[in-house]
C-alpha positions as CSV (number, residue, x, y, z in Angstrom):
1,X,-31.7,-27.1,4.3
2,X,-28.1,-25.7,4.5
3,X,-26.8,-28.9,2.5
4,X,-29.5,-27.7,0.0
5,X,-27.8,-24.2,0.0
6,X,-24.0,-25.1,-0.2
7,X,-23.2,-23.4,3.5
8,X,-21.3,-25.2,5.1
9,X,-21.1,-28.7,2.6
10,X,-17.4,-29.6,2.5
11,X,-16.0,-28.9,-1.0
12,X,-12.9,-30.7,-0.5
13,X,-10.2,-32.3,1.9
14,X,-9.4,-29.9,4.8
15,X,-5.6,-29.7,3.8
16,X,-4.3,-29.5,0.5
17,X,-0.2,-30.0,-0.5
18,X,1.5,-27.0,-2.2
19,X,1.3,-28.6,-5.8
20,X,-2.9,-29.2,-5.5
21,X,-2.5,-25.3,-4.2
22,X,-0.4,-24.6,-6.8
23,X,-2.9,-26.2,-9.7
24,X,-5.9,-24.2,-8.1
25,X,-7.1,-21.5,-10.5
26,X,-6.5,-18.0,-9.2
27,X,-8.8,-15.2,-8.1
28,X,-10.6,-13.9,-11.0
29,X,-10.7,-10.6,-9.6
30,X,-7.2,-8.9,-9.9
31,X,-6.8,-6.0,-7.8
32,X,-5.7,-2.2,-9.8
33,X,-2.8,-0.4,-8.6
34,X,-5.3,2.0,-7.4
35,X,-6.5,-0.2,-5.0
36,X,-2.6,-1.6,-3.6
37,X,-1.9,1.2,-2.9
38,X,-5.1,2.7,-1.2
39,X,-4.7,-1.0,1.1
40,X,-1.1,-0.2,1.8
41,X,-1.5,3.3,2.9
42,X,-4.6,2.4,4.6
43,X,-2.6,-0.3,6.6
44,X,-0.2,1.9,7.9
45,X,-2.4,3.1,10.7
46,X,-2.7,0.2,11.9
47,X,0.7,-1.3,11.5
48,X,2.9,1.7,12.3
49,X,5.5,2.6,15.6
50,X,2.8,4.7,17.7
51,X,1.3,1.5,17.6
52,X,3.2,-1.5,18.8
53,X,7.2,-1.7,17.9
54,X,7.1,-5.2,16.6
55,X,4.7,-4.0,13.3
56,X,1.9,-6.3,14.1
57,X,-1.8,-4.7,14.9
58,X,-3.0,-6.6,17.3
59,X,-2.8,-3.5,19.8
60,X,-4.8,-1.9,17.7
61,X,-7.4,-4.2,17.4
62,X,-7.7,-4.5,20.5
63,X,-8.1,-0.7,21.3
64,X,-10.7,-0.8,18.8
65,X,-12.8,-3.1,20.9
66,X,-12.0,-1.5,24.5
67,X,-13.3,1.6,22.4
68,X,-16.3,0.2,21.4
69,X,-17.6,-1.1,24.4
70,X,-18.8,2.1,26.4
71,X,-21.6,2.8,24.2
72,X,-23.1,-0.9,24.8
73,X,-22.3,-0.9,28.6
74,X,-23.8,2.8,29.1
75,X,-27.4,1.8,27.7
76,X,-27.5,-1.7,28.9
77,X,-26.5,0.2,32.5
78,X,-29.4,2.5,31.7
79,X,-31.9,-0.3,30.8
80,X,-33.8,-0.6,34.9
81,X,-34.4,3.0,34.3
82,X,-36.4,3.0,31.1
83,X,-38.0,0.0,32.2
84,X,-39.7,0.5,35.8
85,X,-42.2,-1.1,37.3
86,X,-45.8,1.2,37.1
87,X,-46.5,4.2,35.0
88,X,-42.5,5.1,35.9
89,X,-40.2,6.3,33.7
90,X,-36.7,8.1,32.8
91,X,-37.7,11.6,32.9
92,X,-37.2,14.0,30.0
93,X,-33.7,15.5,30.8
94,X,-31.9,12.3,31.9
95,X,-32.7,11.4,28.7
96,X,-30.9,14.2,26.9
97,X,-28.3,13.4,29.0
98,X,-28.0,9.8,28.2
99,X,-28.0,12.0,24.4
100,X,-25.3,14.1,25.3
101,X,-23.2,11.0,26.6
102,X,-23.0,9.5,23.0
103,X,-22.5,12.9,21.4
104,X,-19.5,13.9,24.0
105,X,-18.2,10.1,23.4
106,X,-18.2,10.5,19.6
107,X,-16.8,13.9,19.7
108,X,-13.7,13.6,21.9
109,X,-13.2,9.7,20.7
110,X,-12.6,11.0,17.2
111,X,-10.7,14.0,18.2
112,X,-8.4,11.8,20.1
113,X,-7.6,9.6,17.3
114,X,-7.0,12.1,15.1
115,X,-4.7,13.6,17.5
116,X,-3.1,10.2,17.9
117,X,-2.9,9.5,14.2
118,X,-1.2,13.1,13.5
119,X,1.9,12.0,11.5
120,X,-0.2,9.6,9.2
121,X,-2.6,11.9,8.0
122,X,0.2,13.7,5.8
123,X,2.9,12.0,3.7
124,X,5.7,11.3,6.0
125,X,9.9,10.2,4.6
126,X,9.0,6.6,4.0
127,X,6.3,7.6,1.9
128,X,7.9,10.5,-0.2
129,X,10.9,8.0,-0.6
130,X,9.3,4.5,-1.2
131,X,6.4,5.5,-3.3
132,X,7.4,9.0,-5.0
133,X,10.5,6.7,-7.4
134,X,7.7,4.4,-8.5
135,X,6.2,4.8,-11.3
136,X,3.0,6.5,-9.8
137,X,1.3,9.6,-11.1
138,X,1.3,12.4,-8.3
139,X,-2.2,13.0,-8.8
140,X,-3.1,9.0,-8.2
141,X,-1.1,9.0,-4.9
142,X,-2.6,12.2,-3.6
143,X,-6.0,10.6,-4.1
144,X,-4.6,7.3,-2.2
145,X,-4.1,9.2,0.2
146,X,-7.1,11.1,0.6
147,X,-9.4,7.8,0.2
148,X,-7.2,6.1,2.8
149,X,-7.4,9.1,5.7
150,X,-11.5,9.2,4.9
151,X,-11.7,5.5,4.9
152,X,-9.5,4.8,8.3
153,X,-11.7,7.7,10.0
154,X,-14.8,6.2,8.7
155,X,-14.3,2.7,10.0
156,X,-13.2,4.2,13.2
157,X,-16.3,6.2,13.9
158,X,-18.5,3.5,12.5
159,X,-16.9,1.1,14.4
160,X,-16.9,2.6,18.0
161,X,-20.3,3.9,17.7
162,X,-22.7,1.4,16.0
163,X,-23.5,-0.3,19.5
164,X,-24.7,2.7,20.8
165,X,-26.8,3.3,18.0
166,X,-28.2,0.0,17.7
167,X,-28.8,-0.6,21.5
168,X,-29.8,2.8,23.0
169,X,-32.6,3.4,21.0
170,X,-33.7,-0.5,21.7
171,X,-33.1,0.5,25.3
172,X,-35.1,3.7,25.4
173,X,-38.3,2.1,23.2
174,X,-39.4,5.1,22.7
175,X,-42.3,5.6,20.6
176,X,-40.6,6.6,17.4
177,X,-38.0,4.3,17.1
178,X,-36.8,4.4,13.7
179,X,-37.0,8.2,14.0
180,X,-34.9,8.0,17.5
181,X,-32.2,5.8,16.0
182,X,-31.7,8.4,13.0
183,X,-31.3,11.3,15.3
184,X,-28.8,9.8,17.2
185,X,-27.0,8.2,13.8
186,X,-27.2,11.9,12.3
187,X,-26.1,13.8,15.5
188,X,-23.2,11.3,16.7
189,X,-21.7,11.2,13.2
190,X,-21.8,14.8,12.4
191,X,-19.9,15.2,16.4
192,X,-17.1,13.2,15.0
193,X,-17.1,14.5,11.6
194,X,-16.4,17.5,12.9
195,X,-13.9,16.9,15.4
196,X,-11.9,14.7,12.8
197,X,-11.9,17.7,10.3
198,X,-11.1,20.3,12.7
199,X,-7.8,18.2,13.6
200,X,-6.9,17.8,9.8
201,X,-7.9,21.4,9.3
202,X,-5.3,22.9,12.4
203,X,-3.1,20.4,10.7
204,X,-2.9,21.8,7.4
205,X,-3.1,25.8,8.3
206,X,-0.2,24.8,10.4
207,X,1.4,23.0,7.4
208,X,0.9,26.0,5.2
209,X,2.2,28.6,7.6
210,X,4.7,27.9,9.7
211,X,8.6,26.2,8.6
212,X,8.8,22.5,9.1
213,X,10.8,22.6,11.7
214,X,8.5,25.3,13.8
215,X,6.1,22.4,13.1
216,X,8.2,19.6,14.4
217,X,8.7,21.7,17.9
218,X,5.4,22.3,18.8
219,X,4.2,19.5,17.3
220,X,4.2,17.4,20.6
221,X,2.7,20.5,22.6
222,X,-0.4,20.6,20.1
223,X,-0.8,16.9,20.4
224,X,-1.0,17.2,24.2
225,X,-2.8,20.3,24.4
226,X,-5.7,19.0,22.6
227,X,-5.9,15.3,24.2
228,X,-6.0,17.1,27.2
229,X,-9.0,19.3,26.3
230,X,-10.4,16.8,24.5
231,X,-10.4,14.4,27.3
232,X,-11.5,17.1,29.8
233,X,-14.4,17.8,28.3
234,X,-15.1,13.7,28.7
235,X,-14.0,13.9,32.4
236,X,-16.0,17.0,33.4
237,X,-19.4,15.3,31.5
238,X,-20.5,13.9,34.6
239,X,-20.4,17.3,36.9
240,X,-22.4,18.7,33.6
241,X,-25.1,16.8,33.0
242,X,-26.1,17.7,36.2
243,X,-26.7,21.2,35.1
244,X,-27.7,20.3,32.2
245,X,-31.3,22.0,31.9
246,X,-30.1,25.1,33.9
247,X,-27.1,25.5,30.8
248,X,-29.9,25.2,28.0
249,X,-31.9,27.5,29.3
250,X,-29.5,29.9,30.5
251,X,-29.1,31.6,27.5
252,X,-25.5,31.9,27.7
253,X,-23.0,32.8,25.1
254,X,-21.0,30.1,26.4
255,X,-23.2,27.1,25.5
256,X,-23.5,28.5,21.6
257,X,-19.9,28.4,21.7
258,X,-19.4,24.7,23.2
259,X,-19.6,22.2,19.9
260,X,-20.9,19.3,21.8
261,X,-23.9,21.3,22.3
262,X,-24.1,22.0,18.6
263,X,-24.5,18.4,18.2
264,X,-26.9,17.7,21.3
265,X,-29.4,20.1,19.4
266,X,-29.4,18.4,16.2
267,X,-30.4,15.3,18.4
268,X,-33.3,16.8,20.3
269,X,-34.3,18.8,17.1
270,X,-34.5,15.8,15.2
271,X,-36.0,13.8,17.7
272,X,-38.8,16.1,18.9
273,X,-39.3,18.8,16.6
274,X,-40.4,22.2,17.0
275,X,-41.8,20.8,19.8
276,X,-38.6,21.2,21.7
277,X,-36.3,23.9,23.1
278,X,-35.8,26.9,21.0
279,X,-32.4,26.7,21.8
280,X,-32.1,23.4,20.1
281,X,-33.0,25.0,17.1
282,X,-30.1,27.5,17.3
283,X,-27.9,24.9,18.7
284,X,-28.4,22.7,15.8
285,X,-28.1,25.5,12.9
286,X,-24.5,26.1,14.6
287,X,-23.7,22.2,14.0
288,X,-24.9,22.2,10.7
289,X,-22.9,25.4,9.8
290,X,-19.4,24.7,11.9
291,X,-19.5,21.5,10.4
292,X,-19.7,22.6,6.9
293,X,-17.4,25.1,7.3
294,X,-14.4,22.8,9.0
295,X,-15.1,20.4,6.0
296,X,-15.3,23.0,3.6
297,X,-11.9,24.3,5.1
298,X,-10.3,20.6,4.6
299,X,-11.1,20.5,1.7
300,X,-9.3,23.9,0.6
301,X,-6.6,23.7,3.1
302,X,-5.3,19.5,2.5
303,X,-4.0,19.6,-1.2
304,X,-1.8,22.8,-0.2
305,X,-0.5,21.5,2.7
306,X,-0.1,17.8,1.4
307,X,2.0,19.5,-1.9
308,X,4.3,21.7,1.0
309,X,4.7,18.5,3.1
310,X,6.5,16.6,0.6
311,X,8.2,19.5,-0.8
312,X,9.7,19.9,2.8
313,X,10.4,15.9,2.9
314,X,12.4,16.1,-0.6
315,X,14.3,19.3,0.5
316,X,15.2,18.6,4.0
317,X,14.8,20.9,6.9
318,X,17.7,23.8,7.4
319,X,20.7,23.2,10.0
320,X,19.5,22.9,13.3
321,X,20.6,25.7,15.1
322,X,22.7,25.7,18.1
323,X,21.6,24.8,21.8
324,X,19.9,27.7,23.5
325,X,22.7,29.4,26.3
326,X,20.0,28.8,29.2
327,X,19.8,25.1,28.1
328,X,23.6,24.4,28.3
329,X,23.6,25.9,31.9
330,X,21.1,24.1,32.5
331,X,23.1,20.9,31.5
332,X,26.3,22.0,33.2
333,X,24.5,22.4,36.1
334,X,23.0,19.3,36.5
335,X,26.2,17.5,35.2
336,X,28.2,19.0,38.4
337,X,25.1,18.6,40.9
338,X,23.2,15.1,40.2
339,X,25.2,13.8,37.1
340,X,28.5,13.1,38.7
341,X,29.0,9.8,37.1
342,X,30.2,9.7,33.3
343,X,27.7,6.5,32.2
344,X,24.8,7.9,34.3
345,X,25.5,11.5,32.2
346,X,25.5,9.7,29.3
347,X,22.3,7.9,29.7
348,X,20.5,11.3,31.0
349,X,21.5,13.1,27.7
350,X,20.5,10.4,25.5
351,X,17.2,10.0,26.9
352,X,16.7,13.9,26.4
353,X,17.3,13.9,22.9
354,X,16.0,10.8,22.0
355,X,12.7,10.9,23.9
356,X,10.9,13.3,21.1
357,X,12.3,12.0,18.1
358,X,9.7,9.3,17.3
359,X,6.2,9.1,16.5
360,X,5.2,6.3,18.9
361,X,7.6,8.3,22.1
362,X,5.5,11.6,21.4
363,X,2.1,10.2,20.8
364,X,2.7,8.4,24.0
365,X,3.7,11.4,26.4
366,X,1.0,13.5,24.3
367,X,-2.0,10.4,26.1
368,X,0.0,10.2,29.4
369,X,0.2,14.2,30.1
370,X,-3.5,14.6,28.1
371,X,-4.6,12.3,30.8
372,X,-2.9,13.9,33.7
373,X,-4.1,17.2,32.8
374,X,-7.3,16.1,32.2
375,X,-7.7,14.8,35.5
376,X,-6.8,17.6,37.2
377,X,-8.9,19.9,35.6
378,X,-11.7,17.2,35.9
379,X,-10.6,17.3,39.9
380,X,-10.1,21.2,40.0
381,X,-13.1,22.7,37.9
382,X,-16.4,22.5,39.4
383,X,-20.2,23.9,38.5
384,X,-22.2,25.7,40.8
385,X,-25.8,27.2,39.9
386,X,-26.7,31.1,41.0
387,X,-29.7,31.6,40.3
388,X,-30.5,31.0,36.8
389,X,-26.7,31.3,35.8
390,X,-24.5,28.4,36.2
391,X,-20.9,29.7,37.0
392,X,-17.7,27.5,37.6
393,X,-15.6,27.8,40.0
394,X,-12.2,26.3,42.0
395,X,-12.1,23.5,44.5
396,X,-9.3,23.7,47.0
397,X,-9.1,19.9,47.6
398,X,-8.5,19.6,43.8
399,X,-5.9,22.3,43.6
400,X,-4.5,19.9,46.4
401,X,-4.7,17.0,44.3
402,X,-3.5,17.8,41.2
403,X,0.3,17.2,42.7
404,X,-0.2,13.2,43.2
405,X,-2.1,13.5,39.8
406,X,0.1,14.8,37.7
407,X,3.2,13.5,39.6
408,X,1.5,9.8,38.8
409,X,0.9,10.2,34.9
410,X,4.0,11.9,34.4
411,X,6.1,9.2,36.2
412,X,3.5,6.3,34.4
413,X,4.3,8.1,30.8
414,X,7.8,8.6,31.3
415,X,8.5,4.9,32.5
416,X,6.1,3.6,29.5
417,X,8.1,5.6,27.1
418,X,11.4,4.5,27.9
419,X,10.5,0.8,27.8
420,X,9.1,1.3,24.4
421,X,12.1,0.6,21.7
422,X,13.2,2.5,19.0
423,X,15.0,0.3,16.8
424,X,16.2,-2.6,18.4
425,X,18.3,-3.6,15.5
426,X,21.1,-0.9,17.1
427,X,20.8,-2.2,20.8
428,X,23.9,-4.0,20.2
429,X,26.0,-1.1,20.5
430,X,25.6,-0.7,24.2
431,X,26.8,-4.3,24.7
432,X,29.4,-3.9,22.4
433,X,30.9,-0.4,24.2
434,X,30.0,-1.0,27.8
435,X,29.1,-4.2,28.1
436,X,26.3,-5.3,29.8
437,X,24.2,-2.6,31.2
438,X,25.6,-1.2,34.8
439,X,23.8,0.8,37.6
440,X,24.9,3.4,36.8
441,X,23.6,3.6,33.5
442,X,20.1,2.7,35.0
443,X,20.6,5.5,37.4
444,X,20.5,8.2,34.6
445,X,17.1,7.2,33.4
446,X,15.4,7.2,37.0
447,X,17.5,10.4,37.3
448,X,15.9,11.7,33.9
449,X,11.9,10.7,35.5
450,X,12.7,12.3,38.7
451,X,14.0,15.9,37.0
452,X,11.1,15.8,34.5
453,X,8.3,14.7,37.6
454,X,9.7,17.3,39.8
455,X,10.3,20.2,37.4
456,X,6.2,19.5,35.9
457,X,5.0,19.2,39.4
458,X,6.3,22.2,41.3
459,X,5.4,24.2,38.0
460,X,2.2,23.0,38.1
461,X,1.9,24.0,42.0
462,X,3.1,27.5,41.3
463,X,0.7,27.7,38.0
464,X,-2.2,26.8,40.4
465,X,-1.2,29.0,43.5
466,X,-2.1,32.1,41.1
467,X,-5.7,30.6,41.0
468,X,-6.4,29.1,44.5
469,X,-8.6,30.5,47.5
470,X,-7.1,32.8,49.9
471,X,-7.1,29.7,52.4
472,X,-4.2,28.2,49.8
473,X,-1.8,30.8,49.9
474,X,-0.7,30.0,54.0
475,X,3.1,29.8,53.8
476,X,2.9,26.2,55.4
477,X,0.2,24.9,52.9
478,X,2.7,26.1,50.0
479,X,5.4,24.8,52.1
480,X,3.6,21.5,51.9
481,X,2.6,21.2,48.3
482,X,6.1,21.9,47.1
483,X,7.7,19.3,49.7
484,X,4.5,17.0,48.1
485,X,5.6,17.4,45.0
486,X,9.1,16.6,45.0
487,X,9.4,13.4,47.7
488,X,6.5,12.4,45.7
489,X,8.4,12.5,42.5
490,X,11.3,10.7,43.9
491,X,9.4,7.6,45.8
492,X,7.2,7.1,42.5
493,X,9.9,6.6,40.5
494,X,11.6,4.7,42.4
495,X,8.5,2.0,43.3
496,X,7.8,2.2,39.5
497,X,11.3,1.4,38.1
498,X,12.4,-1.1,41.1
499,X,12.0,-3.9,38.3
500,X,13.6,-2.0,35.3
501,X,16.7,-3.4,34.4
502,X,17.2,-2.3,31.0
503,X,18.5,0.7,29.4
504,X,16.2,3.3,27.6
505,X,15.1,2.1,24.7
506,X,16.4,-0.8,24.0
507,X,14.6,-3.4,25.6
508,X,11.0,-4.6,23.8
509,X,8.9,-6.0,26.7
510,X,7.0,-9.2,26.2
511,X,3.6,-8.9,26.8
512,X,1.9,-11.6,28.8
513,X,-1.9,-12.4,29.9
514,X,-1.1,-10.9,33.7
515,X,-0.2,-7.3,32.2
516,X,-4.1,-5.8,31.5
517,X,-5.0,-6.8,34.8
518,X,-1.7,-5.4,36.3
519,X,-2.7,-2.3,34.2
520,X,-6.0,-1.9,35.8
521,X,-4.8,-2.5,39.3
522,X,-2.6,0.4,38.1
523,X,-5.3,2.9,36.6
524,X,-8.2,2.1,38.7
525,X,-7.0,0.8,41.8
526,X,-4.0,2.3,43.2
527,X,-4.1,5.7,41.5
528,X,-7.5,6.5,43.3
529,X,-5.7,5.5,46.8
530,X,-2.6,7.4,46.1
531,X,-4.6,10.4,45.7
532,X,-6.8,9.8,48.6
533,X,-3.8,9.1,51.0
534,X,-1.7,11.9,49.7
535,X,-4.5,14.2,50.6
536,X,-4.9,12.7,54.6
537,X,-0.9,13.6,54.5
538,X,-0.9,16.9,53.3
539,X,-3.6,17.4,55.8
540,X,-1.9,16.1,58.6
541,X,1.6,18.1,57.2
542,X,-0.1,21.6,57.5
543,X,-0.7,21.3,60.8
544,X,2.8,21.8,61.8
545,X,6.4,22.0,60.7
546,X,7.6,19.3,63.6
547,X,5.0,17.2,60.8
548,X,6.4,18.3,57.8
549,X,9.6,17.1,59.0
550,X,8.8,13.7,60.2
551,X,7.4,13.5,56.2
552,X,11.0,14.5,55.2
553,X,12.5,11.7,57.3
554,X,10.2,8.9,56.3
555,X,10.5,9.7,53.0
556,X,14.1,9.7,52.8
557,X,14.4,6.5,54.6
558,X,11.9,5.0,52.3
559,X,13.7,6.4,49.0
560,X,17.5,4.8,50.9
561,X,15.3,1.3,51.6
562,X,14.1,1.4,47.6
563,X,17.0,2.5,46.6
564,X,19.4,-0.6,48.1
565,X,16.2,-2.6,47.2
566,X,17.4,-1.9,43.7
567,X,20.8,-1.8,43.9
568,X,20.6,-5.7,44.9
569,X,18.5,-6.5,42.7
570,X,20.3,-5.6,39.7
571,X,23.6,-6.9,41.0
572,X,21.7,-9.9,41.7
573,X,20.1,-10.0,38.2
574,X,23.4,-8.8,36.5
575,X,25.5,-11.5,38.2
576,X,23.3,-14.5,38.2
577,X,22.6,-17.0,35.1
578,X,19.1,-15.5,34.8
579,X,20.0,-12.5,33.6
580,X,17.2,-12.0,30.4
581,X,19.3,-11.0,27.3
582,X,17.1,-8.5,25.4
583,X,19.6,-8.5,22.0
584,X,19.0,-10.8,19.2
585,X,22.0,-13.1,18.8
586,X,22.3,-13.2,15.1
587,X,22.7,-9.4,14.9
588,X,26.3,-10.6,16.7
589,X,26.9,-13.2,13.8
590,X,25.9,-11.1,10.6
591,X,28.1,-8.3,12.2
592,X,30.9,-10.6,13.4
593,X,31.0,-9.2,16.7
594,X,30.4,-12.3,18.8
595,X,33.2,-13.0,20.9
């Protein structure tokens, strides 16, 4: 049968030399200019520097998958309870909340990308200078552009949602079927639509206000400010859907103004009717409408801001003004204190103004601090039902967690970031000034971690004081939270960067099949413990000072034990044979610097 249809018959040998290739006749179908360059910009979300340093996609592709996987895994894991044994069955409202699970998914997954993808969805210098001096009309290269942004968030929300839609509504088997697999089509598309626009939209007003260089500074805040709502409201989904029915038929302002509701009534509306909650019927109107409107907004707002953008590109942004007074202090006074060392100085001030000048650095402290504010929020906020009203409220054991949570994503982001290269074609320089790379050197980047841990986490302590019970503000608890956050800062960084032998961002690590599951040890593993021990210790602190400073001592002994760990080790690494050279040696033969 499938020799009959030419499927798989063999149409010739399996190999072919270069002059039978050569002989072949070519594709018939030649591809327009239009279309080159739509693939080109198109490609460069995938192949870019927030992605993976050595231009290949594979990162990507795999992220894609990871990303696709929840929707399958959350209605197969769902499957016993549609299918009971007897008349039994999911009930109405842990339905809409196995609804409101793809919706919240959809929404903040395509927010988060967006977010991520911030410096490709305008023309950036490569582009204005590559493409503007060929001979392409501006017009055709706007529209490039345009096609390749729609296309790129298309195949991402298609792509990491088309399991749930397919499986869920198989799952459920629900009577309507067809009907139940629309719905959810409809309402998890329009969920990421909108999120999608609204980041293009904030983009382009921001564009069209503000200077470039205004845009550049709080660039990096936006981009962690909205992960970090984004992935909150993904974090808090689970405390939610518990009050779920008591929010829908509060009547509260609040729900009309929380879009992934918007969304959720467009799902039930479709799915049920009239027949429904009234408030799905208002819910879903406000979808309909804010969705409309962002797009519509898009729409007007993209051409002006995509014209200004390469304007500003062509032009160049003004002189850089100079260094704030308070900042210089700042500098001098951490030059005399903890920077005593000339190569350790050095080190520290390159990391500072090096860390934000690159889209992959910022995208990745932008995930890491999203995530670590996320988590505490997640930890912090909490629902309780009065009455018919559902309020939200503090927890004091999540005001006392959020020190080992943000102290552990900072410290994770800040070590990831620094291992991630810039342009490895310039790492010869160190070796060619200093050397090989001394401990000294390595000192100013663990010195850099452990100013930018402490200074976040004793902020964030102070932040949270304002809002925490009466039973939070004892001397001794603060006492203890501030002590917390500082030792903590130290012995993190120094467990995390006892194998870092390399100087900031000049090293490309080698990935191997050990580092995912080294990664989930990480994420799932030992940051749950850390957080559960640290909170038996601060426990145990408060009860006394005579146990605060027994915590003092152990914790500087362990930071003097890590730290002559290290020290050996490098000397050891630095003196032996083994030593792993990270520079490319022909860079030292083109140059003719090889000794």
């Amino acid at each position: 049968m499938f020799e009959r249809l030419n499927v798989f018959r063999p149409t010739g040998p399996a190999v072919l030399s270069l002059e039978v290739q050569a002989g072949l006749p070519a594709d018939p179908r030649e591809r327009g200019d239009f279309e080159v360059l739509v693939r080109h910009l198109l490609n460069r979300f995938l192949n870019n520097e927030a992605m993976s340093s050595d231009g290949e996609s594979t990162r990507a592709v795999q992220a894609g998958y990871m990303l696709a996987l929840p929707g399958l895994i959350y209605a197969l894991f769902q499957f016993a309870s549609y299918h009971q044994p007897g008349s039994l069955h999911r009930g109405y409202w842990p339905q809409v909340g196995d609804h409101f699970f793809y919706v919240i998914y959809s929404f903040v997954l395509m927010g988060v990308v967006t977010v991520c993808e911030w410096d490709l969805l305008f023309p950036d210098l490569l582009d204005v200078w590559v493409l503007s001096v060929l001979p392409i009309e501006r017009r055709r290269l706007f529209l490039a552009r345009v096609l390749a942004v729609g296309l790129f968030l298309g195949v991402v929300l298609v792509g990491t949602n088309f399991l749930g839609a397919i499986f869920l509504p198989l799952v459920a088997d629900l009577p309507s079927l067809r009907m139940h697999f629309f719905a959810h089509v409809v309402s998890v598309a329009m969920a990421g639509i909108f999120t999608a626009a609204a980041g293009l939209m904030v983009q382009g007003v921001l564009l069209n206000v503000i200077s470039e260089r205004m845009f550049r500074r709080i660039g990096p805040l936006l981009q962690g400010g909205s992960i970090m709502v984004l992935l909150t409201v993904l974090f808090l989904y689970p405390a939610m859907v518990q009050f779920l029915e008591a929010l829908l038929r509060s009547g509260s302002s609040a729900v009309g103004w929380f879009p992934p509701f918007w969304f959720l009534g467009i799902y039930e509306r479709m799915l049920g009717g009239a027949a429904g909650l009234p408030v799905y019927g208002e819910l879903a109107a406000k979808g309909w409408w804010g969705t409309g409107l962002t797009v519509a907004l898009v729409l007007v707002t993209y051409p002006v801001a995509y014209r200004k953008r390469v304007r500003q590109l062509v032009e160049g942004s003004s002189a850089r003004r100079s260094r704030r007074a308070g900042a210089g202090l700042l500098d001098r006074l951490l030059d005399v204190t903890i920077l005593r060392g000339a190569q350790g100085r050095v080190v520290f001030h390159f990391v500072e103004q090096t860390l934000l000048r690159t889209q992959r650095h910022r995208v990745m402290l932008a995930v890491y601090g999203g995530l670590g504010m996320a988590f505490t929020l997640a930890g912090l906020l909490a629902f309780r039902l009065k009455g018919q009203q559902v309020g939200v409220g503090f927890v004091a054991d999540g005001i006392r967690s959020a020190v080992p949570v943000l102290v552990f994503w900072t410290v994770m982001g800040m070590r990831t970031a620094l291992a991630a290269p810039v342009d490895r074609r310039a790492s010869w320089v160190f070796r060619t000034v200093r050397g090989r790379v001394s401990l000294e050197q390595l000192q100013g980047a663990r010195m850099w971690v452990i100013v930018c841990a402490s200074s976040i986490s004793v902020w964030a302590v102070t932040g949270l004081l304002a809002v925490a019970p009466a039973e939070m503000l004892r001397p001794m608890t603060v006492l203890v939270q501030l002590v917390t956050a500082i030792g903590l800062s130290v012995l993190m960084t120094d467990c995390l960067f006892l194998r870092t032998i390399a100087l900031p961002f000049t090293a490309l690590r080698s990935s191997s099949t050990t580092e995912m599951p080294w990664a989930a040890l990480r994420y799932f593993v030992v940051f749950p413990l850390l957080v559960i021990i640290v909170l038996k210790i601060e426990g145990w602190m408060e009860m006394s000072v005579a146990h605060v400073v027994r915590m003092v001592v152990l914790g500087l002994l362990a930071h003097l034990w890590l730290r002559w760990r290290y020290r050996l080790r490098v000397r050891e690494l630095l003196l032996g044979s083994d030593f792993e050279d990270n520079d490319d040696p022909q860079i030292y033969q083109r140059l003719r610097l090889q000794e």
